[in-house]
N, C-alpha and C positions, 0 to 999 in steps of 0.2 A: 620315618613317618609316624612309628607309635610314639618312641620317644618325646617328640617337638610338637607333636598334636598333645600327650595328657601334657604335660609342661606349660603348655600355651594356652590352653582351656582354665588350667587352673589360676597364671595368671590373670588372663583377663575375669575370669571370676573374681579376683580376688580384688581387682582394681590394681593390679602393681602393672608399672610400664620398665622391663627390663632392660638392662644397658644393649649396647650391640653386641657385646660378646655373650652374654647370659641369652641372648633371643637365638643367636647363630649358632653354640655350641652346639644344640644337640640338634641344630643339621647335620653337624659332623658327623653328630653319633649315629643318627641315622645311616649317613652315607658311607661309613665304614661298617656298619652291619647288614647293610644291604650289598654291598661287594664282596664281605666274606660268604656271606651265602647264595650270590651269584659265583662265584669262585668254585666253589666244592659244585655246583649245577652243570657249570660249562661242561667238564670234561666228560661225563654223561652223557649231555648232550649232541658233544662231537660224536661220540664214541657210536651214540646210538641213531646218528646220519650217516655214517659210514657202513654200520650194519643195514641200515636199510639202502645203501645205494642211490641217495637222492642227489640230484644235478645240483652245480651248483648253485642256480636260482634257489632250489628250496630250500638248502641247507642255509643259505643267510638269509631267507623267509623263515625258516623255524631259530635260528641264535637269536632275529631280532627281534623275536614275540618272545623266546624264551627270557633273552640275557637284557639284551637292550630297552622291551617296553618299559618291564617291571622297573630297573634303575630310573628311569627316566617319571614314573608316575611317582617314585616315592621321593625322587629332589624337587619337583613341583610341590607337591601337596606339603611337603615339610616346609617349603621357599614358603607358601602361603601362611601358615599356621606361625612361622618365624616372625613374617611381614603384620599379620594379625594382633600377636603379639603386643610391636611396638607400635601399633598405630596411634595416635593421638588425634581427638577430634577438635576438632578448631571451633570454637566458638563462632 
């Protein structure tokens, strides 16, 4: 999300229209640094559902605010800032 947002801002500042792999790479990069650090999160996570003895309703009510909201808003918002990017206004 940080990555492909400053990237894309400054594109489109700049007037440059990037190819499809220069718009899309640093979703990658995004979505591989928001895995590595939903990763080192998870185990935590588990760890600290099990110490509190929550049913299993709330334990995948707290993974999926933990682990799954967060991934999910930064592939959006990066998908947007990519899509931004290469837009082209049509006469």
């Amino acid at each position: 999300m940080l990555i492909s947002r400053i990237i894309a801002r400054k594109r489109i500042a700049a007037g440059i229209r990037p190819s499809f792999k220069e718009a899309w790479l640093p979703v990658a990069a995004d979505v591989v640094l928001i895995s590595l650090l939903l990763a080192l999160l998870f185990l935590p996570a588990v760890t600290l559902t099990i110490i509190m003895q929550l049913t299993l309703f709330w334990r995948i009510l707290l993974l999926m605010v933990l682990i799954y909201a967060p991934f999910q808003i930064v592939i959006i918002v990066s998908t947007i800032w990519a899509v931004r990017s290469r837009w082209e206004e049509k006469p």
